[in-house]
N, CA, C and O atoms as a CHARMM CRD file, in Angstrom:
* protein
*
  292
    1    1 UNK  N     11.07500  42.97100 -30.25100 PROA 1      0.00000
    2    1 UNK  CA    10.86300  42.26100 -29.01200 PROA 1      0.00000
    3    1 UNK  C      9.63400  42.76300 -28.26700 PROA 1      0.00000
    4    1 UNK  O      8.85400  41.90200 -27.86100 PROA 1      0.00000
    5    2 UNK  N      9.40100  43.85900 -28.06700 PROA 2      0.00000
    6    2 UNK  CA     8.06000  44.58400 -27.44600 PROA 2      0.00000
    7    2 UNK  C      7.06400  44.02700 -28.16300 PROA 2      0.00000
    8    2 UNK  O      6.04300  43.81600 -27.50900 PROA 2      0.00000
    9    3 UNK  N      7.02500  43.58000 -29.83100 PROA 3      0.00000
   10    3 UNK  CA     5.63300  43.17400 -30.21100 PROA 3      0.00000
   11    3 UNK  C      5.40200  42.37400 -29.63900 PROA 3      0.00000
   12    3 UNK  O      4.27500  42.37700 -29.14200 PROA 3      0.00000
   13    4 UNK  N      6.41900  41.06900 -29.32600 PROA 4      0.00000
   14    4 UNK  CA     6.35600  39.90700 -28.69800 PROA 4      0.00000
   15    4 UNK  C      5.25900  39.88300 -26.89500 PROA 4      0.00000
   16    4 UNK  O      4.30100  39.28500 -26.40600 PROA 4      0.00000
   17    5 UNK  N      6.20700  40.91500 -26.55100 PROA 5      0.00000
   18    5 UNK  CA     5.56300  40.90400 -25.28700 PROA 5      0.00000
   19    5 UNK  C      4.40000  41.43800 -25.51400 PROA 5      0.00000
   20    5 UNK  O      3.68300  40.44500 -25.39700 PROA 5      0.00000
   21    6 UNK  N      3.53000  42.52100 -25.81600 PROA 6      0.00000
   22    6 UNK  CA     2.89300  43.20100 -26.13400 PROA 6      0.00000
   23    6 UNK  C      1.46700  41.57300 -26.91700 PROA 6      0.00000
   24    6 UNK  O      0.29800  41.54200 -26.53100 PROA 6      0.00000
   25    7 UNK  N      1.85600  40.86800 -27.61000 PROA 7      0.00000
   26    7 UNK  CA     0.79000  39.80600 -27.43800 PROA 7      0.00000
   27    7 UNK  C      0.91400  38.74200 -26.65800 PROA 7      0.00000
   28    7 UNK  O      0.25100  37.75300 -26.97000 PROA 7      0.00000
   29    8 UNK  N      1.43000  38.70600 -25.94900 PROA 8      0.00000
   30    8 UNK  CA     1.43700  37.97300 -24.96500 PROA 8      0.00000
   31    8 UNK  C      0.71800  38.25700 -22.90400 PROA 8      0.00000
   32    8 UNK  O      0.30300  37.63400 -21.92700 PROA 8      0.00000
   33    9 UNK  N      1.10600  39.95400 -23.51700 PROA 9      0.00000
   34    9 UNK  CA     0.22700  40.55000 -22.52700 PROA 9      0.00000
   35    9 UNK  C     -1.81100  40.19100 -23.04500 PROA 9      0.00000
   36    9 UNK  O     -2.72000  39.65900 -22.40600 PROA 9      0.00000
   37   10 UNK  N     -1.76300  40.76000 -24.34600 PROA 10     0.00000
   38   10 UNK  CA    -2.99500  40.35500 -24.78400 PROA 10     0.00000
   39   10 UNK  C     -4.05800  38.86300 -24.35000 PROA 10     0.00000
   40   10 UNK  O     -5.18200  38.74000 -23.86200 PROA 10     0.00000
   41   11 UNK  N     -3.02400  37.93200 -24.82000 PROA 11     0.00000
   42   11 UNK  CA    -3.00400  36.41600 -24.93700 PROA 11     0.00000
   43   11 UNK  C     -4.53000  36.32800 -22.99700 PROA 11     0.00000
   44   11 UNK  O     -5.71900  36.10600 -22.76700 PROA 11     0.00000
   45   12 UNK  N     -3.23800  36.68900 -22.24900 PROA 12     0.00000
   46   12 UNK  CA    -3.17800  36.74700 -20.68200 PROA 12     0.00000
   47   12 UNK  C     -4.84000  37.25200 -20.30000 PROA 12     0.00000
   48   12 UNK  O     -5.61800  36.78100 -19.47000 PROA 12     0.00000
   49   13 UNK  N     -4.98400  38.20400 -21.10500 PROA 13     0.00000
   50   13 UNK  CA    -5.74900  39.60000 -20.65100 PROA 13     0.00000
   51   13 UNK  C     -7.28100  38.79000 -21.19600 PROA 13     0.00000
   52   13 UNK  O     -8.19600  39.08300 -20.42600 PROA 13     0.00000
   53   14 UNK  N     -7.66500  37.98800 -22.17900 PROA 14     0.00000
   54   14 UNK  CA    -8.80400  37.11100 -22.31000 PROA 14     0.00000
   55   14 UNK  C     -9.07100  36.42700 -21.30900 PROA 14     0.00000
   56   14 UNK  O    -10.07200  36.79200 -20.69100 PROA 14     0.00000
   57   15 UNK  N     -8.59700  35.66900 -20.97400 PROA 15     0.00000
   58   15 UNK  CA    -8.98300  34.69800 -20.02300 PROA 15     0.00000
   59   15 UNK  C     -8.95400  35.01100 -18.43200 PROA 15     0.00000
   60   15 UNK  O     -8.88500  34.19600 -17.51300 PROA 15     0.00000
   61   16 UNK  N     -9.03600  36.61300 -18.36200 PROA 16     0.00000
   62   16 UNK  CA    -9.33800  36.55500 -16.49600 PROA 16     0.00000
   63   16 UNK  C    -11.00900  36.89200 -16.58200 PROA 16     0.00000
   64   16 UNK  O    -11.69400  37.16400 -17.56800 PROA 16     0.00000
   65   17 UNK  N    -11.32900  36.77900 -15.34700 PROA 17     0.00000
   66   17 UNK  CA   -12.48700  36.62300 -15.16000 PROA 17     0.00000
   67   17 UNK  C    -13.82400  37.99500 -15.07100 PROA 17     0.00000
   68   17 UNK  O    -14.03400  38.72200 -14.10000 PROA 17     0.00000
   69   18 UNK  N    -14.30300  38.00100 -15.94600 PROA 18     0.00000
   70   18 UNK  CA   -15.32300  39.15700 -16.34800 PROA 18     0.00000
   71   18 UNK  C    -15.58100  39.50400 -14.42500 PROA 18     0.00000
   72   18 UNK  O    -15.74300  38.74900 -13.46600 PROA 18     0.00000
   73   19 UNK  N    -15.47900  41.59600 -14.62000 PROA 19     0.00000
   74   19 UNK  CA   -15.82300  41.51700 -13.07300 PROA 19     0.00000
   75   19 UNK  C    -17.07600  42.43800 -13.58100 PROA 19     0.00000
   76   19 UNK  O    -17.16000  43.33700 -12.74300 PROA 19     0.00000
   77   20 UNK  N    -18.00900  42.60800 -14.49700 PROA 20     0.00000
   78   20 UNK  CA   -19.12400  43.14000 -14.93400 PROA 20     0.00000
   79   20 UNK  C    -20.22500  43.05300 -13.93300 PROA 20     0.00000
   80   20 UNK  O    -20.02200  42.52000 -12.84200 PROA 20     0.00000
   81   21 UNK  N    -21.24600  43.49600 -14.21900 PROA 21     0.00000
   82   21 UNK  CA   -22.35700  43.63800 -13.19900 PROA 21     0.00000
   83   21 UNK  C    -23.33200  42.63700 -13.59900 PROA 21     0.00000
   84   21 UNK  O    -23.67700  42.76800 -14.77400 PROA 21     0.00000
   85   22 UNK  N    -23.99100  41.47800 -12.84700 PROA 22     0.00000
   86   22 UNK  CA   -24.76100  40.65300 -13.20400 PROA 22     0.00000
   87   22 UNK  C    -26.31300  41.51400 -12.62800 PROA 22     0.00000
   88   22 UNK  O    -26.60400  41.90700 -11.49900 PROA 22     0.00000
   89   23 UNK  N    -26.98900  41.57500 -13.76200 PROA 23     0.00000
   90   23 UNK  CA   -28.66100  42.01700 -13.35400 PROA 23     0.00000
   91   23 UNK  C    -29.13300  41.15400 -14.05200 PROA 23     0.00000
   92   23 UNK  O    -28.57200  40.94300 -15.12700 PROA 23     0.00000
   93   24 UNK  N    -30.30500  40.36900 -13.69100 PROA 24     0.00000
   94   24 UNK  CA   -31.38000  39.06700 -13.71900 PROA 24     0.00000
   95   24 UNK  C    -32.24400  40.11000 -14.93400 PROA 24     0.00000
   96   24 UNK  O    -32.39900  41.32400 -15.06500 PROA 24     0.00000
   97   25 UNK  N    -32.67700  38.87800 -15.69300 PROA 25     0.00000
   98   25 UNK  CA   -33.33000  39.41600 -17.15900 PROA 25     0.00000
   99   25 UNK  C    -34.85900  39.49200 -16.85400 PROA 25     0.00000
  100   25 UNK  O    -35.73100  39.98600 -17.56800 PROA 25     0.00000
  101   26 UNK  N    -35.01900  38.76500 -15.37300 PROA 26     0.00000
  102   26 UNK  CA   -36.58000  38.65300 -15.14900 PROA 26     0.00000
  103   26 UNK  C    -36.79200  39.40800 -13.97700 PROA 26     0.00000
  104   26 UNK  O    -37.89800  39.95000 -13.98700 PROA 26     0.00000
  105   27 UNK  N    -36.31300  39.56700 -13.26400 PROA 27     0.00000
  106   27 UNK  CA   -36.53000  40.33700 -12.04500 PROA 27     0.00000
  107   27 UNK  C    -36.34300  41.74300 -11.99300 PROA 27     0.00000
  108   27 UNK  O    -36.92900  42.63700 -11.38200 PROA 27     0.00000
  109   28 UNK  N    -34.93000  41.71300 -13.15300 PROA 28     0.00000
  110   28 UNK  CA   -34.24900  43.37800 -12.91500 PROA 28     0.00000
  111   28 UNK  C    -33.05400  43.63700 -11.81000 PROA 28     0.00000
  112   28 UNK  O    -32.22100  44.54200 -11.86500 PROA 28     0.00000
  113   29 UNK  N    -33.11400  43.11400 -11.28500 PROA 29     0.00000
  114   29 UNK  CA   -32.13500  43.22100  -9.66700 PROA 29     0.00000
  115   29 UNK  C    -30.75800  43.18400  -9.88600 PROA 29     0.00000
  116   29 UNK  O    -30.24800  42.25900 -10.51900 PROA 29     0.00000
  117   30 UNK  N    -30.21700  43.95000  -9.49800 PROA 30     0.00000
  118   30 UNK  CA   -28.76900  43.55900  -9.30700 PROA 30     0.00000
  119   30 UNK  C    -28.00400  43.00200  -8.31700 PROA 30     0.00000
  120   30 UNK  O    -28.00200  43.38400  -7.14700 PROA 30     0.00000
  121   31 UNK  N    -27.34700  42.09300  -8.77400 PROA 31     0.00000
  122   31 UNK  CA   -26.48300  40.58500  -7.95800 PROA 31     0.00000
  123   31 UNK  C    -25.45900  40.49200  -7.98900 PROA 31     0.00000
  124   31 UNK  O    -24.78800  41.02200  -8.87400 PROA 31     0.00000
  125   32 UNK  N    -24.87600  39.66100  -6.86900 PROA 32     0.00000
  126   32 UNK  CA   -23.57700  39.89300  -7.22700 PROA 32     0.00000
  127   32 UNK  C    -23.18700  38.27300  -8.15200 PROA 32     0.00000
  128   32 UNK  O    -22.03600  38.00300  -8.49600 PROA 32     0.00000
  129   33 UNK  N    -24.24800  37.45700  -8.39800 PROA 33     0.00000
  130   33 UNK  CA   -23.99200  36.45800  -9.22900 PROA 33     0.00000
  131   33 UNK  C    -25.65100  35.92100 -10.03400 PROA 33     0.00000
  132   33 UNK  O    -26.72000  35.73900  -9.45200 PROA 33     0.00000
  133   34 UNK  N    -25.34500  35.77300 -11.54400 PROA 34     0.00000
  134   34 UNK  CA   -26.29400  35.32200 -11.89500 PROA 34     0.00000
  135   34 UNK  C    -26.01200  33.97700 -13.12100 PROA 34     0.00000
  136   34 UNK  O    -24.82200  33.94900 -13.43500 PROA 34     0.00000
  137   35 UNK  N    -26.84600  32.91900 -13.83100 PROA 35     0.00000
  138   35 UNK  CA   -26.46300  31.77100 -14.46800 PROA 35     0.00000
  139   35 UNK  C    -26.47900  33.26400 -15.66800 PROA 35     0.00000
  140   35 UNK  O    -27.09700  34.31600 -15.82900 PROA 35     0.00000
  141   36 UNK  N    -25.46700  32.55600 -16.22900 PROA 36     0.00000
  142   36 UNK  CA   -25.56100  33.16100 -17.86200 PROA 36     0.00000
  143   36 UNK  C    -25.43000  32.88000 -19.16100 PROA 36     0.00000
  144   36 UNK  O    -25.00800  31.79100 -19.55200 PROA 36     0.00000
  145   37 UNK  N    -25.71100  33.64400 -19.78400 PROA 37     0.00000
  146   37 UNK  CA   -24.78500  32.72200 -21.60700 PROA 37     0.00000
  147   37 UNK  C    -24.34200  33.65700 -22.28200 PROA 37     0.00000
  148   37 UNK  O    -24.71800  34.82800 -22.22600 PROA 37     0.00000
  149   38 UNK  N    -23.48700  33.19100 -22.98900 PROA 38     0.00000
  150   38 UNK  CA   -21.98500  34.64600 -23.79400 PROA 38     0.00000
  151   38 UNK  C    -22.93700  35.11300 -24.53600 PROA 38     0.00000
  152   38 UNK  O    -22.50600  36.19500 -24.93600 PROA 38     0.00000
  153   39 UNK  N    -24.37400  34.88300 -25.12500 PROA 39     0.00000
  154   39 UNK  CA   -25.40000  35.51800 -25.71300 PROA 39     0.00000
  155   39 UNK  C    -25.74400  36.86700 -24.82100 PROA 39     0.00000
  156   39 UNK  O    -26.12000  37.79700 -25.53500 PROA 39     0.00000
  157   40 UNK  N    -25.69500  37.14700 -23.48800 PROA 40     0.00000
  158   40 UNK  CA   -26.05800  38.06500 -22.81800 PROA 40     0.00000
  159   40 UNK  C    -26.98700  37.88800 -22.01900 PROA 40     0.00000
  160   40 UNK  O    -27.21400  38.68900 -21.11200 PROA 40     0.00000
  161   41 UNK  N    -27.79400  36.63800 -22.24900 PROA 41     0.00000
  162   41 UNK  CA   -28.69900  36.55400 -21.32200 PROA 41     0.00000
  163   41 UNK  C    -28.59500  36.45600 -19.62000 PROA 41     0.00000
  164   41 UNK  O    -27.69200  35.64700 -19.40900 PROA 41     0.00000
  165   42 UNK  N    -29.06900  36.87900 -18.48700 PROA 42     0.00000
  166   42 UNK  CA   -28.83700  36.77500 -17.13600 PROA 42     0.00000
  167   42 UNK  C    -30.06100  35.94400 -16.42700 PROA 42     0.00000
  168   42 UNK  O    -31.20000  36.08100 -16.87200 PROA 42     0.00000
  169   43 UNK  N    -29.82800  35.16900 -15.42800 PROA 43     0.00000
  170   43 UNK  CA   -30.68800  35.08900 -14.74600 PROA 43     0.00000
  171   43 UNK  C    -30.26600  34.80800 -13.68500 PROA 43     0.00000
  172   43 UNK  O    -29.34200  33.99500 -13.69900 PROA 43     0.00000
  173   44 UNK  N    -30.74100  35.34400 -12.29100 PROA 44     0.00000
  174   44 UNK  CA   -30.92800  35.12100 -11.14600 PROA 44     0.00000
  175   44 UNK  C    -31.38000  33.48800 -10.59100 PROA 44     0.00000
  176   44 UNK  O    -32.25400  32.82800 -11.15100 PROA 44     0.00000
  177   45 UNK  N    -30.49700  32.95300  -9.23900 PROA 45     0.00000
  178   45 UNK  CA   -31.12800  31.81100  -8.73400 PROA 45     0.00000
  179   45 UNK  C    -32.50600  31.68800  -8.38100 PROA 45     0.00000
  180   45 UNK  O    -33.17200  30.67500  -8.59300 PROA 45     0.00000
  181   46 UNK  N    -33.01100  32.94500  -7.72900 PROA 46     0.00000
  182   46 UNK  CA   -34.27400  32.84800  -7.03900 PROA 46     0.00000
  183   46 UNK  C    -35.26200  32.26500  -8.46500 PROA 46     0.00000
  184   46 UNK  O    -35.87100  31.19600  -8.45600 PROA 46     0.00000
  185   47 UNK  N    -35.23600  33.36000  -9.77700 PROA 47     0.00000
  186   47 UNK  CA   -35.87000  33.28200 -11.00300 PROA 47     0.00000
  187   47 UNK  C    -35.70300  32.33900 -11.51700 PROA 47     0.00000
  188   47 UNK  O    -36.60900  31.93300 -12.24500 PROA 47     0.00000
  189   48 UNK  N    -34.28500  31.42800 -11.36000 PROA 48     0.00000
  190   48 UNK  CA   -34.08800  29.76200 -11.95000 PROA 48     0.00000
  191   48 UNK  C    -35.04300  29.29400 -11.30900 PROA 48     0.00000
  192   48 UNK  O    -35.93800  29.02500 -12.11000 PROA 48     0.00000
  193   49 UNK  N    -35.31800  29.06300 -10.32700 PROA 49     0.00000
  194   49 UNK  CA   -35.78500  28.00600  -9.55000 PROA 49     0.00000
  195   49 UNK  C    -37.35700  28.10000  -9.98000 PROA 49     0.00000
  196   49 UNK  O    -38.04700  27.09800 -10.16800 PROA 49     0.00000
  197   50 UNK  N    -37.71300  29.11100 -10.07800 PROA 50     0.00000
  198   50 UNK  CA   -39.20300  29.45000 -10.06200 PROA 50     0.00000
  199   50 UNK  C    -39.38500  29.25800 -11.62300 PROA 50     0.00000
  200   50 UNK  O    -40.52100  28.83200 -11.83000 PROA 50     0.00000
  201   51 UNK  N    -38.56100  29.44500 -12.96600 PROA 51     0.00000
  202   51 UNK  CA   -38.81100  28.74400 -14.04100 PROA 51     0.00000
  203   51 UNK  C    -38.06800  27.53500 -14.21400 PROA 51     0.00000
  204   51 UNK  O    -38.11400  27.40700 -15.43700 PROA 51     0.00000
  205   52 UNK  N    -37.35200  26.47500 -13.73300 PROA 52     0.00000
  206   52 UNK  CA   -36.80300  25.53200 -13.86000 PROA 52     0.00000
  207   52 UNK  C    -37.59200  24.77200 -15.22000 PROA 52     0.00000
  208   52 UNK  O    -37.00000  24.55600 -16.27800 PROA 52     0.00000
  209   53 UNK  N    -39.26300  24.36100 -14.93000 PROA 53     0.00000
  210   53 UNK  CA   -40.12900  23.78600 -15.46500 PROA 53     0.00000
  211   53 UNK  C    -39.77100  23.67900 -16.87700 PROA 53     0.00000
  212   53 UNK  O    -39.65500  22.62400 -17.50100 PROA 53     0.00000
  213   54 UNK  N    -39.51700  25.50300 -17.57200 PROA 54     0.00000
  214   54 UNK  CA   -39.23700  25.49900 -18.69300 PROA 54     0.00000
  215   54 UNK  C    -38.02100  25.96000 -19.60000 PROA 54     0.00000
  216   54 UNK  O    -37.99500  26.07200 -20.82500 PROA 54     0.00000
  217   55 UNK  N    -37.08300  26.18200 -18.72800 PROA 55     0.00000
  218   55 UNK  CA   -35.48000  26.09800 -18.76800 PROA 55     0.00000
  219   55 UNK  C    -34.67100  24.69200 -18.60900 PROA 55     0.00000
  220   55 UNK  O    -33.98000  24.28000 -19.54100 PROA 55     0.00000
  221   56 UNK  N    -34.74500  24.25100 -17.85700 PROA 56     0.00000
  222   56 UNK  CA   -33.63000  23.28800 -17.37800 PROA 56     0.00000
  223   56 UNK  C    -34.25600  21.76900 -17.36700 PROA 56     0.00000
  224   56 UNK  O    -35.39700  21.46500 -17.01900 PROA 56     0.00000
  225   57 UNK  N    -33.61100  21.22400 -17.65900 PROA 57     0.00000
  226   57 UNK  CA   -33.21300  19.29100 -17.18300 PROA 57     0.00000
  227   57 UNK  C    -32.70100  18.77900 -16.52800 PROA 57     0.00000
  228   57 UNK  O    -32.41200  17.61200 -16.79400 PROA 57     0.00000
  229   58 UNK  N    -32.29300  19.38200 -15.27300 PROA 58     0.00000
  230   58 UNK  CA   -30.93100  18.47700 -14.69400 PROA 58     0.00000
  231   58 UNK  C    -30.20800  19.40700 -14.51000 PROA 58     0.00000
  232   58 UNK  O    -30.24300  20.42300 -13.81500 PROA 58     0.00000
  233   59 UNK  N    -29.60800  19.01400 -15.13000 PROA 59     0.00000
  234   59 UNK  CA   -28.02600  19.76600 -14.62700 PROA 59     0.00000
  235   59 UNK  C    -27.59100  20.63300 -15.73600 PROA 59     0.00000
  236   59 UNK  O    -26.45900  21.11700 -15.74900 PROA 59     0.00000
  237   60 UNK  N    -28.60700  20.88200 -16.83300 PROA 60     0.00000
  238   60 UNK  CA   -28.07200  21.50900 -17.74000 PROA 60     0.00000
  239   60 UNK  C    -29.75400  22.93000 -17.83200 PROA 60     0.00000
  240   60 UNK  O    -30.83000  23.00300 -17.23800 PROA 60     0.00000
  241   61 UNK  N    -29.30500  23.47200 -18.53000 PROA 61     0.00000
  242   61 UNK  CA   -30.76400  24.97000 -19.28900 PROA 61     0.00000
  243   61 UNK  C    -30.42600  24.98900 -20.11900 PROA 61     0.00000
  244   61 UNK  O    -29.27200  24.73900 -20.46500 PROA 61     0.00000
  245   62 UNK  N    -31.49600  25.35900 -20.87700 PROA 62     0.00000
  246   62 UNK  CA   -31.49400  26.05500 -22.39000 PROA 62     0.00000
  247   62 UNK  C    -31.94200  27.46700 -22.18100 PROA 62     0.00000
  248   62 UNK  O    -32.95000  27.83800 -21.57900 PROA 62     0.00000
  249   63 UNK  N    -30.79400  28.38600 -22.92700 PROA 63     0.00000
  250   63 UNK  CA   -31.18100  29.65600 -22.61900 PROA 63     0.00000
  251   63 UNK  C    -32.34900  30.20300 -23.62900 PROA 63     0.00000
  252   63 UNK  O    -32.27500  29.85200 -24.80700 PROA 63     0.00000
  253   64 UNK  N    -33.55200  31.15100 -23.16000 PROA 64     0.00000
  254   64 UNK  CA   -34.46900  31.02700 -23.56300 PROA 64     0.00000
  255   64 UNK  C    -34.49600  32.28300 -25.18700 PROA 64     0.00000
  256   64 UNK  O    -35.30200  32.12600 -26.10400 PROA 64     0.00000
  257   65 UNK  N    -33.57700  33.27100 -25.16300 PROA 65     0.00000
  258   65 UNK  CA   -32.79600  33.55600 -25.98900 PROA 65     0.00000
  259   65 UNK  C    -32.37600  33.11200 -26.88000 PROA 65     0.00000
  260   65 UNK  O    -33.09200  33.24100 -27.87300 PROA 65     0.00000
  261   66 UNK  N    -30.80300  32.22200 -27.12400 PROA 66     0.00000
  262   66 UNK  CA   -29.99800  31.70700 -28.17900 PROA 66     0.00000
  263   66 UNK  C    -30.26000  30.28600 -28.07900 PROA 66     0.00000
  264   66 UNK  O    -29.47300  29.61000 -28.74100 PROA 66     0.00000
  265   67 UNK  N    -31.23000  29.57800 -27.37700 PROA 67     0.00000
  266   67 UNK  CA   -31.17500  27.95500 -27.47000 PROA 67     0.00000
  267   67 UNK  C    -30.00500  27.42100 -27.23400 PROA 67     0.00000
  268   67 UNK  O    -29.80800  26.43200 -27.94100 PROA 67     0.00000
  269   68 UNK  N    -29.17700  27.67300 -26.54300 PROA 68     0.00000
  270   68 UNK  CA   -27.35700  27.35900 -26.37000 PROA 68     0.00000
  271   68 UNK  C    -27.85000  26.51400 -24.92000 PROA 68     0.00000
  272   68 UNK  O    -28.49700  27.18200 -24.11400 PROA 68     0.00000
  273   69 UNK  N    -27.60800  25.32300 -24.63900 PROA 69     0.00000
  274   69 UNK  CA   -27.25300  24.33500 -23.87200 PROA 69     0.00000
  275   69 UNK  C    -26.31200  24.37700 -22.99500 PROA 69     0.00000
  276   69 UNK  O    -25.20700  23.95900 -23.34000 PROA 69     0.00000
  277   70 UNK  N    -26.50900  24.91000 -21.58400 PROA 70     0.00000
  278   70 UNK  CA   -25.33500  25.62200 -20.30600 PROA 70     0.00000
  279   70 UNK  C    -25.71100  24.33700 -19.61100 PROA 70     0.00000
  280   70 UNK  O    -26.61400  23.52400 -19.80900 PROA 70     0.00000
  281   71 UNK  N    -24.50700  24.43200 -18.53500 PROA 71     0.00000
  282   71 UNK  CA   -24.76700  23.99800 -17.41300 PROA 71     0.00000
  283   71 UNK  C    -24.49800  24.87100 -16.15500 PROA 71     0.00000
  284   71 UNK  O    -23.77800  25.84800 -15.94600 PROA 71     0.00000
  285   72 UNK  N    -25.37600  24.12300 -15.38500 PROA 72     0.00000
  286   72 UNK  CA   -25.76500  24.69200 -13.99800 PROA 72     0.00000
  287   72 UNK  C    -24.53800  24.80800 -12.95500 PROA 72     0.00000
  288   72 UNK  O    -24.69800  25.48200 -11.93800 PROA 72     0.00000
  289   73 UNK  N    -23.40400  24.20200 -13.18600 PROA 73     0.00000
  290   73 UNK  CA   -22.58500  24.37700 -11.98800 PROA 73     0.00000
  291   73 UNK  C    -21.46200  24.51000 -12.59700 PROA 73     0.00000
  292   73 UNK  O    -20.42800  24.68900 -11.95300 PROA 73     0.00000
């Protein structure tokens, strides 16, 4: 019976919310929020905005890293 519970505690324990430290890949700074991708990449809003040109479309970025297709909100 304990194995039972014992993955089910596991199961639980994925899906809360990363409380890690966000630092921007271009600036360096540490934030208390930055856009990201499960690749590792970080970036800061101020640094979105100022590369938008060659990141983003809309409502979506391509991280400049893994080419993985995020969205913005």
């Amino acid at each position: 019976m304990s194995d039972n519970t014992d993955t089910k505690e596991k199961k639980k324990s994925y899906r809360r919310r990363k409380l890690g430290k966000y630092v921007c890949h271009c600036c360096k700074k540490e934030l208390p929020y930055c856009f990201s991708c499960p690749c590792g990449f970080m970036i800061c809003e101020e640094c979105f905005k100022e590369n938008t040109w060659g990141i983003s479309n809309g409502p979506t970025w391509i991280c400049p890293d893994c080419e993985r297709i995020r969205m913005t909100v």
